[in-house]
N, C-alpha and C positions, 0 to 999 in steps of 0.2 A: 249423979253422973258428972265427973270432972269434965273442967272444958280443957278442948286437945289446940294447942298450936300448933299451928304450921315451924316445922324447924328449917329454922334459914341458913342456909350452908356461908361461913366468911367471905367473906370477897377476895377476888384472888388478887395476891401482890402486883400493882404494877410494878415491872420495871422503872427504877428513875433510869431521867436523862443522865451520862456523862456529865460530871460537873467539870471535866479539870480537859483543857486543849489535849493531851494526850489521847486521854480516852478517847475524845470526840475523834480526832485524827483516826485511830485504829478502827471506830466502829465504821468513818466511810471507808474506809481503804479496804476492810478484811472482806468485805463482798466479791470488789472489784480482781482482788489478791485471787480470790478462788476460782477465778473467772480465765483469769490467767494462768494459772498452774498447769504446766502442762501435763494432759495428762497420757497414761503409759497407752501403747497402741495396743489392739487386742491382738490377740494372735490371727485371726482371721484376718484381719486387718493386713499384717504383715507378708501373710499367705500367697491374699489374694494383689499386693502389690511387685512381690517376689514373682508370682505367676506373668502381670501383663509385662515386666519386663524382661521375664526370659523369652516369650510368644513374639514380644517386639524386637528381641534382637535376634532370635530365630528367622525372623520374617525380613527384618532388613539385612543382616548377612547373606540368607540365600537367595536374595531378588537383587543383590546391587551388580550394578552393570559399569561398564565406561567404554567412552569413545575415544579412541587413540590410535594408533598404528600397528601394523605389523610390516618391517622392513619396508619396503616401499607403497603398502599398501594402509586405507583406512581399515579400521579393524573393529568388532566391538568384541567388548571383554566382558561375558557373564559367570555369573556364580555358580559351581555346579556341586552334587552332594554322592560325585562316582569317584572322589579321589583320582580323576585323571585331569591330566592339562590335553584337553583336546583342540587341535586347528584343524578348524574344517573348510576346507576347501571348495564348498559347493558339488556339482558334479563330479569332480576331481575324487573325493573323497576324503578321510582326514589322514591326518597325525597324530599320533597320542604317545605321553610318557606319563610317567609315574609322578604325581604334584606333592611335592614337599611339601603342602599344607597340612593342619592338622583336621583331626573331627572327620575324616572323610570329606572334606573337602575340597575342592578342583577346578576348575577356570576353563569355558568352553570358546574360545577365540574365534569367532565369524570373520572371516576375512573375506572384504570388500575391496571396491572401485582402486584403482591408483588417481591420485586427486588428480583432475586437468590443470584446476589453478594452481600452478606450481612456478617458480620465477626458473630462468636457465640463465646458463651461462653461455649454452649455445644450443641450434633445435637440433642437430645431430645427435649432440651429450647428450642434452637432455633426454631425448627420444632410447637414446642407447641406456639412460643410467635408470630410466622409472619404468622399462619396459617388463621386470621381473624376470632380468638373465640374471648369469649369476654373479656379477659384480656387486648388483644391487643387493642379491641373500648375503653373499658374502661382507659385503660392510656391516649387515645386521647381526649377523653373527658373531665379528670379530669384539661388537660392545654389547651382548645381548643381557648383561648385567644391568645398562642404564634402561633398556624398555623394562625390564623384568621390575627394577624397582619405581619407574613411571610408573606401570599397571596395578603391583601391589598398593602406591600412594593415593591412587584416583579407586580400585577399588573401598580401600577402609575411607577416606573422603566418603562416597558415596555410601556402601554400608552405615555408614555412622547419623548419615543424613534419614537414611531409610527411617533405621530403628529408633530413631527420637520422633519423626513423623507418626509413624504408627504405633508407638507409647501414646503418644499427644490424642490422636485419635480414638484411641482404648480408653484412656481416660477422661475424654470430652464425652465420649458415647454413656460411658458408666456415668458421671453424673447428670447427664442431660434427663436420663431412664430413672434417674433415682428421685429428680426432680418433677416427673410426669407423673408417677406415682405416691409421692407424697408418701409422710411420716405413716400414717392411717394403713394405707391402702399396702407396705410395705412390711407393717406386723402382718396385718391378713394374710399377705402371701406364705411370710416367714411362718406361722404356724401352721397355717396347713401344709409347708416342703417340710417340716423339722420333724414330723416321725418318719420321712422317707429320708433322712438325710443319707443314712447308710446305703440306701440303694443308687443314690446319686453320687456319692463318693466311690462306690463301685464303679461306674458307668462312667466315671471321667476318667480314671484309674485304665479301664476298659480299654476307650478309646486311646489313651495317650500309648499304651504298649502294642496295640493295634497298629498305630500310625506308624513305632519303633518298629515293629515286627517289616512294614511294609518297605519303609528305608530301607532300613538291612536287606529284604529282598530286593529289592532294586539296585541296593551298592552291590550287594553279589551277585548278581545279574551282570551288571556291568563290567563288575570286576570278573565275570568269565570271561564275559564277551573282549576283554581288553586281552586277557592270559591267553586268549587261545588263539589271538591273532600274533604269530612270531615279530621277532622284533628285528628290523633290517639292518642286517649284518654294516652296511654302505654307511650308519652313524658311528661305527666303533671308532673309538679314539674322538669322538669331536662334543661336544654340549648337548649334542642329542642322540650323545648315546645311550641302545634299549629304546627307542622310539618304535613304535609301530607303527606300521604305514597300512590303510583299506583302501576298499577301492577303485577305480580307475590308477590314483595317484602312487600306489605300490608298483607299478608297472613302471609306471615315468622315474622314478625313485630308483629302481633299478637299475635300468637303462641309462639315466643322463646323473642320477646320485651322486657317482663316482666322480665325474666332471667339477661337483660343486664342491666335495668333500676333497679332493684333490687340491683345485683354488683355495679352500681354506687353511689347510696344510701347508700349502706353500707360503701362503699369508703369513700366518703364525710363524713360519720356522725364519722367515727374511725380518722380522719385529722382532723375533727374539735374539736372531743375530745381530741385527743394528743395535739392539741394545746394549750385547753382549760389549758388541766393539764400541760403542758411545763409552760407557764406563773402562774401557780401557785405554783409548783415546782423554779421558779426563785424568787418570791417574798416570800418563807419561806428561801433560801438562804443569801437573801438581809435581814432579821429578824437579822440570825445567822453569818450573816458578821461580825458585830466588834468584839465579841468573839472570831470568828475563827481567824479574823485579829492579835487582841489581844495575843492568843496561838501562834500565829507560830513567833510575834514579839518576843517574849519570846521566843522561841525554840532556834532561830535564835541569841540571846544575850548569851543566855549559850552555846550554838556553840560555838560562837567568845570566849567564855572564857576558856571553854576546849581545845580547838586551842593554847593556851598562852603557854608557855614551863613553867611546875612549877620546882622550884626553886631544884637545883639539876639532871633537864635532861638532857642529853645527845643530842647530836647537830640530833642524827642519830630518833630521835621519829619522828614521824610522825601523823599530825589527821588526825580522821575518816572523812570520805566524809560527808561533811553539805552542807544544800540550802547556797547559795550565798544571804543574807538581801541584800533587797532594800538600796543604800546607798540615803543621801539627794541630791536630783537635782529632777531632771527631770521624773516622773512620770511613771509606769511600761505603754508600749503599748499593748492592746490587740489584739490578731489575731482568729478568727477562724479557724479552719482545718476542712477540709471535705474530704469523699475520698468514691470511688467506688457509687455514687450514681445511676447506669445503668439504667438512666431512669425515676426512680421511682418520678415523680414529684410530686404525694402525697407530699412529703418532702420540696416540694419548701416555703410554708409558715411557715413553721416551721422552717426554714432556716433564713425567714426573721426577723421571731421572733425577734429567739435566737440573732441575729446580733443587730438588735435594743436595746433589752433592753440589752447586753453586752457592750456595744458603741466599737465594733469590728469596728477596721478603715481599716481590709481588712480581705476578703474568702479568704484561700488559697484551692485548689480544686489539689487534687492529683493522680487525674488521674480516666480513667473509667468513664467518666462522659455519655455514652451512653452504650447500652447494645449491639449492633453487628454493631459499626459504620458502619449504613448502611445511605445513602441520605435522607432517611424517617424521619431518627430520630432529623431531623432539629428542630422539635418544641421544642424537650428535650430540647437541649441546649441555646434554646432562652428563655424557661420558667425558667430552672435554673437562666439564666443571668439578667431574668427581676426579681427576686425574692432577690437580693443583692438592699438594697437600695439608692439612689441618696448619693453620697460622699464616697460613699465606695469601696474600690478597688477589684477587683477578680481577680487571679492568679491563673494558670491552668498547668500541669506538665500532659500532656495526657499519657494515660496509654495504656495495651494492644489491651484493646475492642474498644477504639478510634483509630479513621480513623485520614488522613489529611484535608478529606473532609469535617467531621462533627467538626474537629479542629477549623479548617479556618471561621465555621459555628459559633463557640464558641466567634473565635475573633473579629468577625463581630458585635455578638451583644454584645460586651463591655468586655469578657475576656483578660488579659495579658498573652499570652501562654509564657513560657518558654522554648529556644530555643539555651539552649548551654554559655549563657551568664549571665554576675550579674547586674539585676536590684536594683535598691535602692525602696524598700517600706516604705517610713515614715521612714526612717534611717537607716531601716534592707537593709543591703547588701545581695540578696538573689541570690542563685544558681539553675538551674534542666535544666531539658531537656524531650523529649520524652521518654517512652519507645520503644528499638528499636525492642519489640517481638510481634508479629500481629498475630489474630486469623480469620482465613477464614472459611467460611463454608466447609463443606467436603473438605478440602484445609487441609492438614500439616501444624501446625504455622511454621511462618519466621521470621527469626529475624536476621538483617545483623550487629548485633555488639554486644560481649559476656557483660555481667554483670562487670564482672572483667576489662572489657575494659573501658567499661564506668566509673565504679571507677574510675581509674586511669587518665582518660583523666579528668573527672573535677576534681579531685583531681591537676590535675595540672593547671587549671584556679584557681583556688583557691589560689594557693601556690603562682600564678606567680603574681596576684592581688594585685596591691598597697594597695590598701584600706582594703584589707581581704576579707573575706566573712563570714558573721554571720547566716547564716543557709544555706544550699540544700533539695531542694522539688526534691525528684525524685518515682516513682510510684512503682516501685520494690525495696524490703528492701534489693537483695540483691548486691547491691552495697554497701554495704557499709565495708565489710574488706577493700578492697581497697581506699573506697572513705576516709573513718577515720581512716587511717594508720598514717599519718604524720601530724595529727596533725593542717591541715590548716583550717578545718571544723568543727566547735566544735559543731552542730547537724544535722542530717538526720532526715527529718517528712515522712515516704512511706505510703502505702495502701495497696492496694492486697492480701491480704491475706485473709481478711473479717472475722479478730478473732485480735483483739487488743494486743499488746506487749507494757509493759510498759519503759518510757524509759530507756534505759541500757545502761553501756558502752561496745565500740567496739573499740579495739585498741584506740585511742588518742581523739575518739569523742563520744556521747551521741546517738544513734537510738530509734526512736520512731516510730512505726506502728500502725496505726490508723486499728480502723474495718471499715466497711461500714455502711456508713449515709442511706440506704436505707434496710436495716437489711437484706442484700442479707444471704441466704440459697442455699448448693448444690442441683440442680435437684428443684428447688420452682421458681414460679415465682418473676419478681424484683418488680411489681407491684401489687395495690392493698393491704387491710391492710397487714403489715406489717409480716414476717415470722420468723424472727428474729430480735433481736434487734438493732436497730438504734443508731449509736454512732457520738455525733461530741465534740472538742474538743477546750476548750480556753487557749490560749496560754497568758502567760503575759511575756512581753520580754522590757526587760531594757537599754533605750539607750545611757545611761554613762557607764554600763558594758560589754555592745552590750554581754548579754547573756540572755537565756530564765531563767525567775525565777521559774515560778511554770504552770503545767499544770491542770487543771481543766475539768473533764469528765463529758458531757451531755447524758443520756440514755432515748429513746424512748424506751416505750416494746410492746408487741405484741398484750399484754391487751390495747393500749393507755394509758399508765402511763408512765409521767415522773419524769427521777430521776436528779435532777442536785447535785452533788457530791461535798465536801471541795475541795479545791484547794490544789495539793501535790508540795514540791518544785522539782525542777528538780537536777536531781543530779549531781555534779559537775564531771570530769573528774580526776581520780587519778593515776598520773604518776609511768608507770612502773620501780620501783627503780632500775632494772637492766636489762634490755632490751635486753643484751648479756650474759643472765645466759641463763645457760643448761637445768634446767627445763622446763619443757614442757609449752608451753605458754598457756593461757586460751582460750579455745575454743571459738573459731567464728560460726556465723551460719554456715551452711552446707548449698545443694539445700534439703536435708530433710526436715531439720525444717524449711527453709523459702519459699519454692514453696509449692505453697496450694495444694489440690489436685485437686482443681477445682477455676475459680475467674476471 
């Protein structure tokens, strides 16, 4: 019997180590490489993230809301999935049109309170303009474009806020559940669901055309309920025409419809006259242009030559105040001025007009641009703003009747508020600030800093200004003894007064007070054809002299006529030859002649 050995299997090859830096490099690195790779997403994967973000924009689309206005009232604005734009009046009942939105989608407008806190101009107006007649519907309607696209911006705002809150949430919940049950516990589940998968894919399938089916029944519901109520005749011709009215409010709608639809008609037809004749009122100007040009070239040559000391004068003569001629360079710039418009957005395309065919490269707005800076009056100032057209600057110096509310509303949609400091506008170094006097309802006005203060405070930006300052927009005229005392501001453009002052000298600088663009009247409403006349104003300001040359006056009147006026030169400032004589100095305004009685 042979002896048997155990047979002994070779040893298996170790790997050697890397001998050469390369190698060693690639063997740490190809771990960490694999670790990184991204890798491709499953399809499940992609599914179920496809899924929570349609669920999430479902869910934040049709829950977003906002708080805002309706005409003079607070209002909230919800999502709705009946393709109507519904306002519902409460008791009253609603309103409904057809919502230009897509998906079946539609807007249910709850209309609430008219604010108390609202600032006046006066407690009669005030009472008469937020009471919900119809001057108040009528101003909303004639800019129902700026609420309509406030609501559309504060809804997708809101929307957008929902549907990233409620993704976040969806995806906090899933991993938090994925994390409570662990890699383990998460197979276990997965094979005992994975031979039902089919019945569960059914069953979501199920439900999700369920839920479609119920939509749809409920948009067609709605959508009877809206068809079978007729649409009142009393909107034809106006923004809401094809409305339907339920109800109690179809009865009122009836009955006093006419009244408001009436006022708006007439609204419309007196703005679109005024406009008519603004633009033809521009182009007999444009006739009489090089003549006028022609004259005041001329005016402006024998100026300069009476200016010349003739032969034999005395060093102590002095000439008469003359315009300042264009010298050769650089082209006069034009500016519009506007001031006190409270509202009155009638006046917004006449605004735009005028701005176009003047090639004004910037509004200056002097304040009062709403009538009881109250939150309501958001559309005002977004229809003013939209009514300045693309390239053109607008510059805003808020006045009494403006809030900070309706300010901040103003700079939101594209005004440069004035806040204490010098902006440069196309080379004009310009100055203003707020007015610091507020007007409240049954409230005392408040005003935490005197007129004279304010002079003097930018009076002293001004002086301390390396570069100068070539004009100050401030809303009350009467800063200005103080403000053009020394000399460092050589003009004041104000408002408030709503009666026009032509420019004068005041101590060391030029004042000019503008009327109101909206032809405000004591005790009259701001809306609606016009009650007084409508004044705005073109400035041509020169930027080799950095002075205004000549102002030029635009007049809306109350027939719808406009007047557009020669352009007068502005008048230069004429140094007090003795400034420490005894004589009694020339009077300054007073608060008499410069605080209105009413504004």
């Amino acid at each position: 019997m042979s002896d048997e050995h155990p047979r002994t299997e070779p040893a298996a090859e170790q790997p050697t180590a890397p001998t050469t830096p390369g190698a060693r490099l690639r063997r740490w690195v190809a771990p960490v490489a694999r670790r990184l790779r991204p890798r491709r997403p499953r399809a499940r994967t992609v599914v179920l993230g496809a899924l929570a973000v349609l669920v999430s924009l479902v869910a934040g689309v049709t829950t977003a809301q906002a708080q805002l206005s309706f005409g003079p009232h607070e209002a909230r604005y919800d999502v709705t999935t009946d393709a109507t734009i519904t306002v519902d009046l409460g008791p009253l009942g609603t309103l409904q049109i057809d919502s230009p939105l897509p998906l079946w989608l539609g807007a249910r407008v709850t209309v609430e309170e008219i604010p108390a806190g609202v600032d006046a101009l006066h407690d009669v107006d005030t009472l008469q303009a937020l009471t919900g007649d119809l001057n108040s519907y009528l101003q909303f309607f004639t800019g129902p474009q700026a609420a309509i696209e406030n609501a559309v911006r504060a809804l997708v705002a809101d929307a957008a806020l929902r549907t990233l809150v409620t993704l976040a949430v969806v995806l906090a919940a899933w991993f938090v559940v994925k994390g409570l049950l662990g890699a383990a516990r998460r197979r276990e589940l997965g094979s005992r669901l994975r031979p039902h998968a089919t019945q569960l894919v059914a069953g979501g399938v199920a439900v999700v055309l369920v839920g479609t089916l119920v939509t749809a029944s409920e948009h067609g519901r709605a959508r009877s309920r809206v068809v079978a109520t007729p649409a009142s005749e009393v909107f034809d011709g106006t923004p809401l025409e094809g409305a339907r009215v339920t109800g109690r409010l179809g009865g009122v709608v009836d009955t006093y419809g006419g009244l408001v639809v009436r006022a708006f008609r007439d609204n419309e037809e007196f703005y679109d006259t005024a406009g008519e004749a603004l633009v033809t009122a521009w182009d007999d100007w444009e006739e009489r242009r090089p003549e006028v040009e022609r004259e005041a070239a001329s005016a402006a040559a024998s100026a300069a030559a009476s200016a010349s000391p003739a032969p034999g004068a005395t060093d102590g003569t002095t000439a008469s105040p003359s315009p300042t001629p264009t010298t050769e360079g650089s082209d006069p710039i034009t500016f519009l001025l506007i001031s006190d418009l409270h509202c009155n957005v009638g006046m917004a395309p006449l605004i735009t007009s005028i701005t176009e065919m003047s090639g004004a490269v910037a509004v200056l707005d002097a304040g009062d641009t709403t009538m009881n800076g109250s939150t309501v009056e958001q559309y005002c100032v977004t229809t003013f703003a939209r009514a300045i057209p693309d390239g053109v600057d607008l510059i805003t110096a808020p006045g009494n009747h403006d809030s900070a509310h309706t300010t901040a509303q103003y700079a939101r949609a594209g005004a440069v508020v004035l806040d204490g400091g010098v902006i440069d506008v196309h080379g004009m170094r310009l100055l203003g600030d707020h007015d610091p006097k507020a007007n409240r309802l049954l409230q005392q006005p408040t005003q935490d800093e005197s007129y004279a203060d304010v002079g003097t405070r930018l009076a002293e930006v001004a002086c301390e200004d390396s570069d100068g300052v070539d004009v100050v927009m401030f809303h009350n005229p009467r800063v200005a003894p103080n403000l053009l005392a020394d000399g460092c501001v050589p003009a004041l453009l104000s408002g408030h007064m709503h009666t026009r002052t032509d420019p004068e000298q005041i101590g060391e600088g030029i004042r000019y007070t503008s009327s109101s663009t909206a032809g405000a009247q004591e005790n009259e409403p701001r809306i609606g054809p016009l009650k007084g006349t409508a004044e705005m104003t073109l400035l041509r300001w020169d930027p080799d002299t950095r002075r205004i040359v000549d102002w030029q006056l635009i007049e809306v009147g109350t027939d719808a006529s406009a007047t557009v006026h020669d352009p007068t030169p502005w008048p230069v400032v004429v140094p007090d030859p003795d400034p420490d004589a005894d004589d009694d100095p020339a009077p300054t305004p007073t608060q008499d002649v410069t605080e209105p009685p009413a504004g």
